[in-house]
N, C-alpha and C positions, 0 to 999 in steps of 0.2 A: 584482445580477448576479454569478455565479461568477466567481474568477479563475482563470486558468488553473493546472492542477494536475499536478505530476510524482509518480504513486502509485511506492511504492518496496519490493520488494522487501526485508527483512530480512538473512538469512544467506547469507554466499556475493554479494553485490550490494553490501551495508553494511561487511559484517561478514565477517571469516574464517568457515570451516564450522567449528564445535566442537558435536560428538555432545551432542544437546540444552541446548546452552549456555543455562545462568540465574545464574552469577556474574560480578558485574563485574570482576573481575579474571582471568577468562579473557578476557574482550572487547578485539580488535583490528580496528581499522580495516582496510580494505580498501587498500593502497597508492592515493594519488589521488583518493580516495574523497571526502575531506573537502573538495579543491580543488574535483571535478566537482559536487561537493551545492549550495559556494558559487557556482560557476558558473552552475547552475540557479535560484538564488535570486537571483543579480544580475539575469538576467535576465527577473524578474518572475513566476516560477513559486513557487508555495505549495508547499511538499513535506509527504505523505503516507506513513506506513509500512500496509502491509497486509502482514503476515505470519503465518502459519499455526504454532502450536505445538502441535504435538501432545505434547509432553513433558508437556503440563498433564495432559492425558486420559490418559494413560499411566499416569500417578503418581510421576513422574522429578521434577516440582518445582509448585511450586505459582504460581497466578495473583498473588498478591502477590511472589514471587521474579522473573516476569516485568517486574512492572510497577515493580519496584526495579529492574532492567537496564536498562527504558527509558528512566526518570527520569537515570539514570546516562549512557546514549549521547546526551537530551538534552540534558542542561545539558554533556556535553564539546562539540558541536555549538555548544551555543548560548557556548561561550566563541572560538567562529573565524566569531563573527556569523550562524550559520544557524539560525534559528527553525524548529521542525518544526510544523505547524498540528495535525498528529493522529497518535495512535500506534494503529492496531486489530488485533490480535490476532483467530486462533480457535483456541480449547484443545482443538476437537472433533477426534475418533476412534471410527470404529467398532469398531476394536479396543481402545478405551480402559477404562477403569474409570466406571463410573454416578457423576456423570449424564451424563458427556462422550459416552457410547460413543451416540453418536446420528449419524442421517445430518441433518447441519447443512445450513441455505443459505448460512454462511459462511466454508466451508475451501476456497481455491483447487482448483479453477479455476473454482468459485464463485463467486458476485457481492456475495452478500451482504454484507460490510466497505466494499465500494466503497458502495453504494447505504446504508450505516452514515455514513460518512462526508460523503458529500453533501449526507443530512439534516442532520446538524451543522452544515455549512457554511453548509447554506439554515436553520437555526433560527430569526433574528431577525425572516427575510421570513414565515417559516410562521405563527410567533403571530400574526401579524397574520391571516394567510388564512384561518386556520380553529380550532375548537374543541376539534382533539387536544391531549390531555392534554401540556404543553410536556417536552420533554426538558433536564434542567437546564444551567442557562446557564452558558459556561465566563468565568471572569474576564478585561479585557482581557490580551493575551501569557500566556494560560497555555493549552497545549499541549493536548487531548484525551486522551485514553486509554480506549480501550473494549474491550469486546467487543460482536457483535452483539447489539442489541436490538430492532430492528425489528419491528414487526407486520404482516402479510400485509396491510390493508389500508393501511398506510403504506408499502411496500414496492411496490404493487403501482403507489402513488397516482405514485411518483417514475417508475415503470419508463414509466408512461403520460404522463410529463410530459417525459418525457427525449424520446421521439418526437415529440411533438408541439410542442412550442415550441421558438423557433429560435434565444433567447438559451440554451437550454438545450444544444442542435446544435452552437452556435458556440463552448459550452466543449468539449465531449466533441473537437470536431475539433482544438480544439488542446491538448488534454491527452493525457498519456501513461501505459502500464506499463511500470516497468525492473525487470527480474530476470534471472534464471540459469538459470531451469528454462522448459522450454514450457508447465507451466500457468498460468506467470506471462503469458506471451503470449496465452494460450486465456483466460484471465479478464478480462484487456486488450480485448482483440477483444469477449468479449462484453457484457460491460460499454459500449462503446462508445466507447474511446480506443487513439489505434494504441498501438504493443505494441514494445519494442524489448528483444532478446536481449544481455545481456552476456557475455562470454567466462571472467570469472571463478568461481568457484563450481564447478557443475556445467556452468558455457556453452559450455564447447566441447566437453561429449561429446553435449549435449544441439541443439548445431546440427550436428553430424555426423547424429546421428536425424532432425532436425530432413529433412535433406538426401534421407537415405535412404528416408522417406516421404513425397518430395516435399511437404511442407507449412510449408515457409518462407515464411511472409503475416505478417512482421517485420523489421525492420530490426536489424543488429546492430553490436555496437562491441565492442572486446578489453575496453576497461573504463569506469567511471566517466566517470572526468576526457575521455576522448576522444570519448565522448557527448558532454558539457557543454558539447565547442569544438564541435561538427559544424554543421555549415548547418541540416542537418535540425531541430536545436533551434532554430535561430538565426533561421527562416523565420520563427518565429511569435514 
């Protein structure tokens, strides 16, 4: 059985905004940020990164300079006791350089990372279930890091499993997306877990739009740490 899962938004939610940030020593925490993640994780929640890089596609830095950044924002997490379960990335762009420059199923507000993810989580039940070729096993406490790989017919196999079983229903209700921008909310919603707006980053020009095209179906908080206290967490 899934445990409940807080998916998390990267840059601008985590992390200060810095124009395609991939060195670790441009990386700063989000005032609160690190309190509200602990917050989340006392409270029994797995946390999740899904965050979009189009810098990779671009040709501004490469997928190993990514995956040095996360290694770096985990282990500072993991020295204030927060364990990340998985870090997944998409490096795609249409405007990108080949091979990135493709229309992916995994750049927000896309689902594809989340349904990346999930599989990982469900790995140890899956071997058991069936014959696909297993996806490799992470060692106990070691962190994930992907990019999508999914297969259409793996992909398709979770989308039909997530409707129909009710232990599957019962994580999606009480799991979340947190970001800054509305596609962080649109891929939330579609994916199948509520979807809550933070005010840092882009959140407050993005709940003003949000406003003005009537389509505020999210809940929002100014930042991290006052998510992390909210009832609305604390319900579940």
């Amino acid at each position: 059985m899934l445990k409940k899962t807080v998916f998390l938004d990267r840059d601008g939610t985590i992390n200060e905004e810095v124009s395609y940030l991939h060195k670790a020593e441009d990386f700063r925490f989000l005032p609160g940020v690190v309190e509200g993640m602990k917050l989340l994780y006392e409270q029994g929640f797995q946390l999740v990164v899904i965050t979009n890089q189009a810098g990779i596609g671009r040709g501004y830095y490469t997928e190993k300079d990514a995956e040095l950044l996360h290694r770096y924002m985990r282990e500072e997490l993991k020295t204030q006791g927060i364990f990340l379960q998985g870090i997944y990335y998409c490096p795609h762009h249409l405007e990108g350089l080949p091979p990135y420059n493709t229309d992916c199923p995994c750049r927000k507000p896309k689902t594809g990372l989340f349904y990346q993810a999930e599989w990982d989580m469900l790995l140890e039940e899956r071997n058991k279930e069936d014959a696909l070729t297993p996806i490799r096993k992470p060692k106990i406490g070691e962190s994930i890091q992907s990019a999508y790989r999914l297969t259409e017919r793996e992909y398709k196999k979770l989308e039909e499993e997530n409707r129909s079983l009710s232990e599957r229903k019962n994580w999606l209700s009480s799991s979340y997306m947190i970001g800054d921008k509305l596609l962080d909310c649109t891929a939330g919603a579609e994916f199948g877990v509520k979807s809550i707006l933070l005010g840092t980053g882009y959140g407050k020009e993005e709940l003003e739009r949000a406003k003005k095209e009537g389509k505020q179906d999210f809940s929002y908080f100014p930042t991290l740490f006052r998510c992390g206290k909210s009832d609305i967490i604390d319900s579940f």
